[in-house]
C-alpha positions in Angstrom: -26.1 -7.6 -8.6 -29.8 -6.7 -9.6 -31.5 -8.3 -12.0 -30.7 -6.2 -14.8 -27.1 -6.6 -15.0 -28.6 -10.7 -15.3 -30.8 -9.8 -18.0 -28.1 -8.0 -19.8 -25.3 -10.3 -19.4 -21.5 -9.6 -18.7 -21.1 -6.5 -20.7 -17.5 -6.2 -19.7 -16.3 -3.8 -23.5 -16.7 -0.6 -21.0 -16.3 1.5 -24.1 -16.2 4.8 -22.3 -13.0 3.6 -19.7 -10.0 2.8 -21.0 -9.0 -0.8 -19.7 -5.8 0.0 -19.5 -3.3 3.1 -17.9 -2.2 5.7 -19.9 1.3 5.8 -21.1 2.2 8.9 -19.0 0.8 7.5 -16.1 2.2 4.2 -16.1 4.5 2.8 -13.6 7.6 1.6 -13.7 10.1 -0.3 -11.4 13.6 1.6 -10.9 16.5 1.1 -9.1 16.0 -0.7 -5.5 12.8 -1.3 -6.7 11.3 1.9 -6.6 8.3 2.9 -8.0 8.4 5.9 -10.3 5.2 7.5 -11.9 4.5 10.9 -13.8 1.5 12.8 -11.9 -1.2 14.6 -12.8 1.0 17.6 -13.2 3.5 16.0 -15.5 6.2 16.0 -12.5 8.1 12.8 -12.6 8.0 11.1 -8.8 10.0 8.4 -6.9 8.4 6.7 -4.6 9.9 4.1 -2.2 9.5 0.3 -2.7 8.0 0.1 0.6 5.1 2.5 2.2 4.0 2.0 5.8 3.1 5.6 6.9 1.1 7.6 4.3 -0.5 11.5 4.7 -3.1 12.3 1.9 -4.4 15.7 1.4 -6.1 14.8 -1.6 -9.9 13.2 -0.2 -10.4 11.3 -3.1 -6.9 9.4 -2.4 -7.7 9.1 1.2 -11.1 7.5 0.3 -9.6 5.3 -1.9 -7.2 4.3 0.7 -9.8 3.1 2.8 -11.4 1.3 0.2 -8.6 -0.5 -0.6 -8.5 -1.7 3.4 -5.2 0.1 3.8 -6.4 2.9 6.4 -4.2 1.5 8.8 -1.1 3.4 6.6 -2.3 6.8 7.0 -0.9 9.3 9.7 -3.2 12.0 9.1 -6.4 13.6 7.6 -7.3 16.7 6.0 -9.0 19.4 7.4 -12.0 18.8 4.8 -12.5 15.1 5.3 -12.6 16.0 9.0 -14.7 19.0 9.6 -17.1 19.1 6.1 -17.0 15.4 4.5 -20.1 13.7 5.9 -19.5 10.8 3.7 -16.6 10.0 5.2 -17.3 10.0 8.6 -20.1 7.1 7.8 -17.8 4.8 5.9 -14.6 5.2 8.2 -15.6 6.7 11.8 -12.1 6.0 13.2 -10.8 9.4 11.6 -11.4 11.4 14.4 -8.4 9.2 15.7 -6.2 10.7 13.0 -4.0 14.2 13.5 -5.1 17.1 11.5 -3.2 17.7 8.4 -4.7 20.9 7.3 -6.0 24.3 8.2 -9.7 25.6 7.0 -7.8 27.8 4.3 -5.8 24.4 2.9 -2.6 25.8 4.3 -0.1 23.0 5.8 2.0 23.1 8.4 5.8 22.2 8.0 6.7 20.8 11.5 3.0 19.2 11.6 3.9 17.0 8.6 7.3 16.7 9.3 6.5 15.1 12.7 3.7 13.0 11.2 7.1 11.2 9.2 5.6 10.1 6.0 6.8 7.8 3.2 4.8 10.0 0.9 2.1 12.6 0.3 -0.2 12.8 -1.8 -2.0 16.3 -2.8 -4.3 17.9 -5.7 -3.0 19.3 -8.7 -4.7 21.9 -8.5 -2.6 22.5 -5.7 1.0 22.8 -7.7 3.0 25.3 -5.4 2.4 23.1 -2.6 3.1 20.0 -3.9 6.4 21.1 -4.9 7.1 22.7 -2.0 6.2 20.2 0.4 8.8 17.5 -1.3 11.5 20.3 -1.4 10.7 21.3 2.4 10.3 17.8 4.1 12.0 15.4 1.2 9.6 12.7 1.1 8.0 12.2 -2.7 4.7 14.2 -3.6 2.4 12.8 -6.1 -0.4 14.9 -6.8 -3.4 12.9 -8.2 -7.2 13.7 -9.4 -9.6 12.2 -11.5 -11.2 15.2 -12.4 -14.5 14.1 -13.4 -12.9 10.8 -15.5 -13.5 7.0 -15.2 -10.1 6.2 -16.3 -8.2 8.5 -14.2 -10.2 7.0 -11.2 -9.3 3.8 -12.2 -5.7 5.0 -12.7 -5.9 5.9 -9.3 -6.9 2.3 -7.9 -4.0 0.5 -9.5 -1.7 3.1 -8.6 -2.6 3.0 -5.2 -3.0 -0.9 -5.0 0.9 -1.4 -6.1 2.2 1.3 -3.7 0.1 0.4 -0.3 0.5 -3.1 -1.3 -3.2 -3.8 -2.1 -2.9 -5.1 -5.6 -5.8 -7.7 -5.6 -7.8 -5.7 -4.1 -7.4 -2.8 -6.2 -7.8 -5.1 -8.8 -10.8 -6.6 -7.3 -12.3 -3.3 -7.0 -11.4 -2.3 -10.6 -13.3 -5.0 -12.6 -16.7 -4.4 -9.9 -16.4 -0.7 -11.1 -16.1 -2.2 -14.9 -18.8 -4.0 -14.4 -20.8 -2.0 -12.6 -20.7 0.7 -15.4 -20.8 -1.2 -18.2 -24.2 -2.7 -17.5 -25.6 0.6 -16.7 -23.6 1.9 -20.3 -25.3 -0.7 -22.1 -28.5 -0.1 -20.9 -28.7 3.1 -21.4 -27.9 2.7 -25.1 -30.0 3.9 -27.9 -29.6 3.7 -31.3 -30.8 7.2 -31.9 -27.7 9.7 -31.4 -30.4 12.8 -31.4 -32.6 11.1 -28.5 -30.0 11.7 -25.8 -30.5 14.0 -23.7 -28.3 17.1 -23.5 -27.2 18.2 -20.4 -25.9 21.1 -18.6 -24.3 20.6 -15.4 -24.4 23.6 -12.6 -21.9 23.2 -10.1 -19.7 24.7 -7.0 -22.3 27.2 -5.9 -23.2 29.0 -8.8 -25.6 28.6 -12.1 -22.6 29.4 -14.4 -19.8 27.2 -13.0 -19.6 24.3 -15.0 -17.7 21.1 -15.5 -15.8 19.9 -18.9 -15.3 16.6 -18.0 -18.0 14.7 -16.3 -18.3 10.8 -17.0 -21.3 9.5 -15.0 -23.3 11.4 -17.8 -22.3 10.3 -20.6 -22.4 6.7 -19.3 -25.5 7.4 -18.0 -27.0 7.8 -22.0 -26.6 11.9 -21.5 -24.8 14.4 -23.4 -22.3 16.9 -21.5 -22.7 20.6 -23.2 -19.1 21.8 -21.7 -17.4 18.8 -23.0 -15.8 20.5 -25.4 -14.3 23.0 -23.2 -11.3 23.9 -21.7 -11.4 24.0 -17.6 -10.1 26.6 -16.1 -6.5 25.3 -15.5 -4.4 22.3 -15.5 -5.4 19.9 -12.3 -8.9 20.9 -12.6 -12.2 20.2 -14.3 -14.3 23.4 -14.0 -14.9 26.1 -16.2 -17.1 29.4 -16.4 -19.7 30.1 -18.4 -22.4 32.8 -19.5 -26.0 33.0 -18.7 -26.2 33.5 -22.3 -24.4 30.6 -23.0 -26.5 28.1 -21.4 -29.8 29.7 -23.0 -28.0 29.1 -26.8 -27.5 25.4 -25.8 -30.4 24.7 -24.6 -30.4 21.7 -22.6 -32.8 19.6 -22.0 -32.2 18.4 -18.7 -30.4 20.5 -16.0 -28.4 19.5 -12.8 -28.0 20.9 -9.9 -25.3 19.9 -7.7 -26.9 18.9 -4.8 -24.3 16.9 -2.5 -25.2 19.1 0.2 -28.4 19.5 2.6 -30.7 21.9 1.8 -29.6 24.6 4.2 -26.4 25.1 2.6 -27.7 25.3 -1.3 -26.6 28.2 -3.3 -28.1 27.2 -6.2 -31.6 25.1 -6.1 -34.2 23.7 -8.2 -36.4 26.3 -7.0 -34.4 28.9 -8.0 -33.5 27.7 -11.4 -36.8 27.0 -12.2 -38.0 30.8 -11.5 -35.0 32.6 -13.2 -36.8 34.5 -15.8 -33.5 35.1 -17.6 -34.2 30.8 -18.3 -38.0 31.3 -19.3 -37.1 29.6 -22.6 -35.0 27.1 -22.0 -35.8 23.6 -22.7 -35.4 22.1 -19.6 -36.9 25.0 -17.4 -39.9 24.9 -19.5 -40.5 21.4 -19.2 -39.5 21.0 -15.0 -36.5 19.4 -16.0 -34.2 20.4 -13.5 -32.7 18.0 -10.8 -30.4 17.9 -8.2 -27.6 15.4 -8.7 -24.7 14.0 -6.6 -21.4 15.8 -8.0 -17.8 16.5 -6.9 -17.2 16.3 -3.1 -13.8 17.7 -2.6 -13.2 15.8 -6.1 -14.3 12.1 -6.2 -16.0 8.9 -4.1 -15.4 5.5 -5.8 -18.8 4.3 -4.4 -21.0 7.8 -4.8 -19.6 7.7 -8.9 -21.4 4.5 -9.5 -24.3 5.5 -7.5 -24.9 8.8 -9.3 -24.2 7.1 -12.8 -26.9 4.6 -12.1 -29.3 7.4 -10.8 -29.1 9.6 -13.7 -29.6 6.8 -15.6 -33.0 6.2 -13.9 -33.3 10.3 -14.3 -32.4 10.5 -18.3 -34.4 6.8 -19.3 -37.1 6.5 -16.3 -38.9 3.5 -18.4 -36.1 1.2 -19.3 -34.8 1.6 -15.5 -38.1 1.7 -14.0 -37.4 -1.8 -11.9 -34.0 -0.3 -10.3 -34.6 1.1 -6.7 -31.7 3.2 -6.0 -31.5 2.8 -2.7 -31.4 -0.6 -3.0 -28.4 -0.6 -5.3 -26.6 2.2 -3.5 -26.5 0.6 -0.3 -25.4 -2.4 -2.3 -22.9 -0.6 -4.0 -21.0 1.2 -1.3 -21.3 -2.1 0.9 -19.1 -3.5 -2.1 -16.4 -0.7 -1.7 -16.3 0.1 1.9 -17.6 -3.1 3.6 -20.1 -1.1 5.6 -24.0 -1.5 5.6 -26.9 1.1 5.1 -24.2 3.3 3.9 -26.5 5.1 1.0 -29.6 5.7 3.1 -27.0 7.1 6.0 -26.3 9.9 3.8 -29.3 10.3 2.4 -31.2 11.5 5.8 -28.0 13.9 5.4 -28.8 14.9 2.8 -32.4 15.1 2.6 -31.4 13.1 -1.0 -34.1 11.1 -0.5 -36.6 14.2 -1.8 -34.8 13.7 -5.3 -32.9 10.5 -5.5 -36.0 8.3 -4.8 -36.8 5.1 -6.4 
């Protein structure tokens, strides 16, 4: 690891992630050794001792599948991870081997995923009706999983996923390297001064006034969150709506554009931002502090978290991370969690990242 995390030692306290699961989420063994586990939607799931044939609709669950070199277990993709996810297609290539789960409008298809013959599915909260319906329609369990913008829950996720696929050192293995990895970036990012954070507003999903409530890689990153004190929208998900007004009374100093797109399919852009008259006095418009910055894609990457956390680290405290080269460390990074070189840079001539996430 770069010669920071060296210098800094092995902060390992990771005070913003819980080290250990949440009692709601928290396995347990039943009878015949089955694994039960509440969801992200409170519904209480059974899931078979032993799963050879898995179907995820939920991308950040299929990512983490692969990460956890269990790939081999799924029967199908989503139509998302297939046709839009370019990430994806760079760290695991054999998906285009892999039946279509889903339509363009998220819709399933019964007799598709009946014949695919799963052990289990896993889908989005934010998806609740289908869930349900898919464990009622085809009887195999349905556990509906998201992180929504949380280090814990992410981590949750891992361990989760490393007892059921039967990858428990390597979710394990994975788990302390995200630890780590955040916890030296946490610690240096610390200051002593509360008031010289800066505060940040985050503008996602296509518009200037969606928002997120919970977004982690900030505030480990030595930033303030505005919306953390928000509610999102509804359960399962981590967005919310706000006024134009309301960003101009907060004030923020820095702004961030979600930019985990190429520049051709931008709603929102730095540009743009920086011209709207209606944010003439805001802070960070009047001192060009607007950025792009990774985000949500189709919820979460493993990898791309600790790659954005370090960059806006970089973004928020330029001097005291003037000697990391996020390339560098990205390529690093998701060569640790996916086993595949030059992985960061791939994406980046995607991208066209390069422009903003520069060393």
């Amino acid at each position: 690891m770069h010669a920071l995390l060296r210098k800094i030692g092995p902060f390992l306290a990771f005070s913003l992630v819980a080290t250990s699961l949440s009692p709601s989420f928290v396995p347990w063994l039943g009878a015949q050794d089955r694994l039960v586990v509440t969801d992200r939607l409170s519904r209480t799931v059974t899931i078979p001792g032993r799963v050879e044939r898995v179907l995820s609709l939920q991308s950040e669950i299929t990512r983490l599948i692969v990460a956890l070199g269990a790939s081999d277990k799924l029967v199908g993709i989503d139509y998302f991870l297939r046709t839009n996810d370019r990430l994806f297609r760079i760290i695991y290539p054999e998906q285009a081997r892999l039946p279509l789960a889903s339509m363009a409008d998220y819709n399933v298809n019964i007799e598709t995923l009946t014949r695919l013959n799963p052990d289990i599915i896993f889908g989005a909260p934010e998806d609740r009706k289908v869930c349900e319906s898919l464990q009622e329609k085809i009887r195999v369990p349905v556990v509906a999983l998201a992180s929504t913008g949380r280090f814990d829950w992410l981590l949750e996720e891992i361990k989760l996923l490393g007892d059921v696929l039967d990858r428990k050192e390597k979710a394990a293995e994975l788990m302390v390297y995200f630890k780590q990895t955040i916890g030296w970036i946490q610690s240096a990012a610390l200051d002593e001064s509360p008031g010289k954070k800066p505060r940040v507003y985050l503008a996602f999903y296509g518009a200037l006034n969606r928002t997120v409530v919970n977004y982690e890689p900030v505030n480990a990153a030595g930033g303030i969150n505005l919306a953390k004190d928000l509610l999102p929208a509804s359960l399962g998900v981590d967005k919310t709506v706000v006024d134009v007004e309301q960003i101009i009374k907060w004030n923020p100093d820095i702004i961030l554009i979600h930019g985990n797109y190429p520049p051709r399919e931008r709603i929102v852009t730095v540009e743009n931002v920086l011209r709207d008259p209606r944010l003439a006095s805001v802070a960070a418009v009047k001192n060009k502090k607007v950025h792009y910055t990774f985000g949500f894609w189709n919820w979460w990457d493993a990898g791309q978290v600790l790659v954005e956390t370090l960059y806006l680290a970089k973004l928020f405290y330029p001097e005291k991370f003037a000697a990391i080269k996020i390339a560098r460390e990205g390529n690093k990074i998701f060569k640790k969690i996916y086993g595949v070189d030059s992985v960061y840079s791939s994406l980046c001539d995607l991208l066209k990242c390069g422009d903003w996430a520069h060393d």
